[in-house]
N, C-alpha and C positions, 0 to 999 in steps of 0.2 A: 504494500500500500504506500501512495505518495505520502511524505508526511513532511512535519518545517522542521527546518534546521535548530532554529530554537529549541523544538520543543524535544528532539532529538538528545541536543547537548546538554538542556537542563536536566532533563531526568535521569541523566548518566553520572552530572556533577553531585545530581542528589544521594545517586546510588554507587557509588563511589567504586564506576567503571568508565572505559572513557570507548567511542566511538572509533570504529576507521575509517578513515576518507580515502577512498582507493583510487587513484588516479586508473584514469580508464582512456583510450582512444579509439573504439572501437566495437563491435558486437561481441568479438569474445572478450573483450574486458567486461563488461558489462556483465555478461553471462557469466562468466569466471567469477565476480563478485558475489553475483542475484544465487548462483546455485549452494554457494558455499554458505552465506549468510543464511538460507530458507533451512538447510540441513543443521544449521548451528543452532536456529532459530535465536540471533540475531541482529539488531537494529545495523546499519549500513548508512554509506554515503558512495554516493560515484560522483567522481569528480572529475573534473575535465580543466584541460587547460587552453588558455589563448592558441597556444598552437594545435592541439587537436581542435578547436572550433576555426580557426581558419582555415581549415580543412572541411571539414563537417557542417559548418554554420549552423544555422538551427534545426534544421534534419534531425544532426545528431543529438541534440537537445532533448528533441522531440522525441524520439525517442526513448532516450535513458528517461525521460516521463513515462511513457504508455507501460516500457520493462516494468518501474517503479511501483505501477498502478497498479500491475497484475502480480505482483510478489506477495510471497503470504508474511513477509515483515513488512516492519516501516522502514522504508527510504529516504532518502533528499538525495535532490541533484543539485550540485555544488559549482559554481564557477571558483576555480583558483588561481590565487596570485596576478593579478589583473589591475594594472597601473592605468589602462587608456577606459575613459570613460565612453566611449564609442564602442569600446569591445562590453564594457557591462549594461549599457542601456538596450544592446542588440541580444544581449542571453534574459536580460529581464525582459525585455518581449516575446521570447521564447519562451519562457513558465518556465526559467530555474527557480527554483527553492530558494536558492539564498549566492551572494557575491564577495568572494575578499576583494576590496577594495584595497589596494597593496599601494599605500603611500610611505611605506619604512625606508625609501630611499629622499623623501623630502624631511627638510626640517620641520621640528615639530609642528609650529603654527600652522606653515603650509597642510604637512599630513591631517591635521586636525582638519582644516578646512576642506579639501580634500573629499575626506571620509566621511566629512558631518553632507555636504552636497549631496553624495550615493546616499546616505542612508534616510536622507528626506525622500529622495525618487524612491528608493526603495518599499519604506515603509506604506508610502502611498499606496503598491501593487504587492501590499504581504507580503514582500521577501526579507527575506535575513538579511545580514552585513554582517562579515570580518572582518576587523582590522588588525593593523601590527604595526606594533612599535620596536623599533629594535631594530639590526640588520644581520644577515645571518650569511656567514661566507659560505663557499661551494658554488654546485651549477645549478642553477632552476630551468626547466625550460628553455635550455640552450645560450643560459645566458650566464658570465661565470661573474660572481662575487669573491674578490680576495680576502685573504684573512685581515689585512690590514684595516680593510671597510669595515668590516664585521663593528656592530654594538650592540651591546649589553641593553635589555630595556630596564628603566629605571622607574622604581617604584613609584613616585610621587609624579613624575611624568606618564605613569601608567592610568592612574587613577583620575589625572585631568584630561587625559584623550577619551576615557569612556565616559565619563562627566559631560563632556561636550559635545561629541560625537553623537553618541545613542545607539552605539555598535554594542549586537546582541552577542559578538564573541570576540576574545582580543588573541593572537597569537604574538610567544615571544620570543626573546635571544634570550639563552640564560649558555648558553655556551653550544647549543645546537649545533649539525651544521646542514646543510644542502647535498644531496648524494650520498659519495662513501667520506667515512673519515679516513683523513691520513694519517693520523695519532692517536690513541685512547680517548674515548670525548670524557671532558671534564662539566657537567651537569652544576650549573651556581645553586644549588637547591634551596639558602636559606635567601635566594633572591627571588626564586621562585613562591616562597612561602609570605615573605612579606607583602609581591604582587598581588598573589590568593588573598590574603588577610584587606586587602584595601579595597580589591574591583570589586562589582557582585557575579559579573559576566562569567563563563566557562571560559577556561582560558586554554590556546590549542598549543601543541609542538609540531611544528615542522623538522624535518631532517629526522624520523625514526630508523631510517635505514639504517644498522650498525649500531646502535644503541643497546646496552645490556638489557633483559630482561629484569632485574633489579632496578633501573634508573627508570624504566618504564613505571612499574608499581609505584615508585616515590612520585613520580612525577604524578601520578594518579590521585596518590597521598596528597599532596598539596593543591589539587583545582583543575587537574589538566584534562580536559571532558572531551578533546577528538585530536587523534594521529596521523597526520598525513603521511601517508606510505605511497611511493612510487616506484623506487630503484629495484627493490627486492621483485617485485613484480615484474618491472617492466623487462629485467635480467630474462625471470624464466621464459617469458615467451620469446626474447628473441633467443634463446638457447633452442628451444625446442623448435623453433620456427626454421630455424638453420640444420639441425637434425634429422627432421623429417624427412627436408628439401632436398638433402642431402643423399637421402635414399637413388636408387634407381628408376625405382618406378614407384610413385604416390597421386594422389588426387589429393586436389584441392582443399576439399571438405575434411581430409584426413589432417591436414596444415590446421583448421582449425580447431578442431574440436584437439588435436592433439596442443594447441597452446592453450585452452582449455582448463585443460586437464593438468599441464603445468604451474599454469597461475595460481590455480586453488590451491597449492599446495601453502607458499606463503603468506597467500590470506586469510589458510585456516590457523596458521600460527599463528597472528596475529589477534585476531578476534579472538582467541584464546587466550593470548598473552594481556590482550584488554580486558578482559572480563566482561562483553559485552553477550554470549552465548549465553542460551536461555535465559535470556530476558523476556520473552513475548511474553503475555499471558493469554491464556487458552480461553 
């Protein structure tokens, strides 16, 4: 069933499990999500990025709606990471669920103002809003951020962006990072706990990929209500996708139900590692 993002992350911060946001481009991402979430029974997010929607445009939108509608959990469909407000006014007229509005490369004011414009349109057609504060190194969506860039979100600057703003979730920097890490991640946790203790909003991590399943739980501990996972995913399918192809003789359809069946593998670890399985109620 389609459901808001809101209400998604609040009952997860309540229940102190936190959501996956599974980055998807395509039908068997989508599928690969919807099968494993319904068997886990599950609450989910499929999320998409500016570049699979420049591809896809609202088609695919469209889509990961009607999948969302017919699922026997609740869903949201997610825009993520989404700096140009041209690409988020075109997915909110598509019935996405909800937009990160990704101003963590502007200064504060700017971000703030920003973020507070999207979540006026927003609010208007019931969708959610993400924001972030902070900046988190690595590669997003083809785009790379160095360590150098990278910032820490700062607590009292946390608490007046969602003050202002009126964004229903905040994601942040507490030492995260984008992709793989190159070194052991170091998690700021009691920066994370003072965020938790000021905002009210669910607050998200980016960069799960590589992260201990211990720093996960904490991070849980402390407010952190959705995970964005990408890398680990997006790995398996092109493994298998290259495997298959690789045969002598295969069809088509065997390319994908066989990335499929790959995907599901780290998604089901994941939702597990959330705690987000059986949650429906019957």
């Amino acid at each position: 069933m389609l459901e808001s993002t809101a209400k998604l992350l609040q009952e997860a911060r309540n229940n102190g499990y936190a959501i996956g946001a599974f980055n998807i481009y395509n039908l068997e991402g989508a599928l690969a999500v919807l099968r494993t979430a319904e068997r886990l029974q599950s609450p989910v997010m499929l999320q998409l990025l500016p570049s699979a929607l420049a591809i896809g445009g609202s088609p695919l939108i469209s889509y990961c709606r009607a999948a969302a509608s017919e699922a026997r959990v609740p869903v949201a469909v997610h825009l993520d990471h989404c700096p140009d407000e041209q690409v988020i006014e075109m997915a909110m007229r598509g019935g996405i669920s909800s937009v990160m509005a990704d101003g963590s490369y502007l200064p504060l004011a700017e971000n703030i103002e920003f973020s507070r414009k999207v979540v006026a349109k927003a609010k208007a057609m019931n969708i959610g809003v993400e924001g972030e504060l902070g900046r988190l190194s690595g590669e997003e969506d083809g785009i790379a951020t160095p360590e150098a860039m990278e910032k820490m979100t700062a607590p009292e600057e946390a608490l007046q962006f969602v003050d202002k703003t009126g964004v229903d979730a905040l994601a942040v920097c507490i030492g995260n990072v984008h992709g793989k890490y190159r070194k052991p991640p170091e998690l700021d946790f009691e920066r994370l706990k003072t965020i938790a203790e000021k905002v009210t909003v669910p607050l998200v991590l980016h960069g799960t990929s590589g992260l201990p399943d211990t720093m996960i739980r904490e991070s849980i501990s402390h407010g952190v209500a959705k995970f964005n996972v990408n890398t680990e995913v997006r790995s398996r399918y092109m493994t298998a996708m290259k495997e298959i192809s690789s045969r002598q003789s295969f069809e088509l359809v065997e390319v994908m139900e066989g990335c499929i069946a790959a995907m599901q593998v780290p998604i089901e670890q994941k939702i597990l590692l959330f705690g987000s399985n059986e949650r429906i109620k019957q």
